[in-house]
NUMAR-700009 format. One line per 5 residues: their letters; for each residue x, y negated, z of C-alpha. Coordinates in steps of 0.25 Angstrom, whole numbers, plus 5000, padded with zeros to 4 digits. Example, Ala and Ser with C-alpha at 12.3 -4.5 7.8 and 13.67 -1.06 7.14 Angstrom:
! NUMAR-700009
as) 5049:5018:5031 ~ 5055:5004:5029
END
This chain:
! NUMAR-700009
xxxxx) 5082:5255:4852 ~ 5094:5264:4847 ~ 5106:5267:4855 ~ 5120:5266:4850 ~ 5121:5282:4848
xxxxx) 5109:5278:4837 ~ 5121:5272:4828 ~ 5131:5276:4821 ~ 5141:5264:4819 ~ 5146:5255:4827
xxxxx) 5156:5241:4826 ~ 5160:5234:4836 ~ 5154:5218:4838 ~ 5157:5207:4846 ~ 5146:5193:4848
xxxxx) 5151:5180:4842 ~ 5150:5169:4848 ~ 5141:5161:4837 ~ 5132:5174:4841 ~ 5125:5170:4852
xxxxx) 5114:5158:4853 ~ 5110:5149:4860 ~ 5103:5158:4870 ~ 5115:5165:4874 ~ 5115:5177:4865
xxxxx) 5119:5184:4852 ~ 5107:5179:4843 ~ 5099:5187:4835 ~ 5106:5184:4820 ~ 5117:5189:4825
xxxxx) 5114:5203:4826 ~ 5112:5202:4811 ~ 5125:5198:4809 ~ 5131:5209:4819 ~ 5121:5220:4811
xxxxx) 5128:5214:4797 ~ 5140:5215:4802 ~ 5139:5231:4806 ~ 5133:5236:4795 ~ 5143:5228:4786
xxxxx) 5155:5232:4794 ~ 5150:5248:4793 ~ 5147:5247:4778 ~ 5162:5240:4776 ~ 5168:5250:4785
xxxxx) 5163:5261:4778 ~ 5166:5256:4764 ~ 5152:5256:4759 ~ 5151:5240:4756 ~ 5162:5231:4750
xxxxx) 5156:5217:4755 ~ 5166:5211:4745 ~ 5165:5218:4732 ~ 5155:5229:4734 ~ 5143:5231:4722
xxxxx) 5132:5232:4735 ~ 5129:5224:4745 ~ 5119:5226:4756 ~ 5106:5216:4758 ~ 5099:5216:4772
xxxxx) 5085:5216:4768 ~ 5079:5220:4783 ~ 5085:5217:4797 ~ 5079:5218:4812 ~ 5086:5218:4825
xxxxx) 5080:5221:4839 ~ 5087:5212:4849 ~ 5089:5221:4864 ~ 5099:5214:4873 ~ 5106:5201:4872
xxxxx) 5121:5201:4866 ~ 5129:5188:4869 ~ 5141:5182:4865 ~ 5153:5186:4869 ~ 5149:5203:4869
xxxxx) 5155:5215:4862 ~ 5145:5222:4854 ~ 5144:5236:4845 ~ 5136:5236:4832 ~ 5129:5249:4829
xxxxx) 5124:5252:4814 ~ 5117:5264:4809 ~ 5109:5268:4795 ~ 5094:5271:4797 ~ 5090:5272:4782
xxxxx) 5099:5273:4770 ~ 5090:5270:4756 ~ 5093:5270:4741 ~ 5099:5254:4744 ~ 5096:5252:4756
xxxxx) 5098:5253:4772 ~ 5096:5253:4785 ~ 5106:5248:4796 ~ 5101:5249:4811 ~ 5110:5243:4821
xxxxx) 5113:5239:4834 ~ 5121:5231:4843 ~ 5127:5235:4856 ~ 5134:5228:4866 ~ 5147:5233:4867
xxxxx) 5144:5247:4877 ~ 5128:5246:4876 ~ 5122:5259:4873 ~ 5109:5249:4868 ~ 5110:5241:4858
xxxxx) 5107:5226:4859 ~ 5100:5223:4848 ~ 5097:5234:4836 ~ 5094:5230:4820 ~ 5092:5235:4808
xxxxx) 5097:5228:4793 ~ 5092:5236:4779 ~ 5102:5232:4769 ~ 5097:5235:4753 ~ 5110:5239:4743
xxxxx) 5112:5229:4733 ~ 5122:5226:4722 ~ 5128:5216:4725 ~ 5127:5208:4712 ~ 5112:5211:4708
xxxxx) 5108:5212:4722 ~ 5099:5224:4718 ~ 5097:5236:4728 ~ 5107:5246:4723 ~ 5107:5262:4729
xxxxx) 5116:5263:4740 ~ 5132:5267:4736 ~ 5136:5280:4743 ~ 5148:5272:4750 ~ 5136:5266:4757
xxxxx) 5129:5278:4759 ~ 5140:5286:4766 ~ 5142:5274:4775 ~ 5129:5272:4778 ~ 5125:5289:4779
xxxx) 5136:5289:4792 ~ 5131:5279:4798 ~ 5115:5284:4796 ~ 5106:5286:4810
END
């Protein structure tokens, strides 16, 4: 388990109602959805990918997430993103979420996303934009 002086970005997240099931707690897809959410928020913010109009587009062809400690609804959280592996198309994202304060994450994951044009869907090398993002934010 990595502490949150392991990563190197961080954005702020609060639970959704619609998060938690029927046993009382955040369930496990919604993790997925924060981890989205935190890569796509740091890649936007440092103007590597135009969601809109951009010619690459990221496909998630791995994930895993290791569940700690129970988070719930209603609960301030912080999501933590760092690189572990930057290839010719492709990444690795590890992440974690924190409860608001909590030296140890809650849960910790990980997403690959292959580079791909967005018309062909082929793997395309990745744009230096995207390198420099991603180089600041490297482990």
């Amino acid at each position: 388990m990595s502490g949150r002086g392991d990563y190197k970005h961080f954005l702020p997240l609060q639970t959704r109602w619609a998060d938690n099931d029927i046993y009382g707690h955040v369930n496990n897809v919604a993790y997925y959805g924060y981890f989205d959410t935190i890569v796509n928020e740091y890649l936007i913010s440092a103007n590597a990918l135009d969601i809109h109009n951009g010619d690459v587009i990221g496909l998630v062809i791995e994930t895993g997430c290791k569940y700690f400690a129970p988070l719930e609804f209603p609960q301030k959280l912080e999501g933590a993103l760092r690189v572990a592996h930057i290839g010719n198309s492709s990444v690795r994202y590890e992440l974690a979420i924190f409860k608001l304060g909590d030296t140890a994450p809650a849960a910790e994951g990980h997403f690959v996303h292959v580079y791909v044009d967005r018309t062909s869907r082929r793997p395309v090398p990745l744009p230096d934009e995207f390198r420099i993002a991603l180089n600041a934010i490297r482990a």
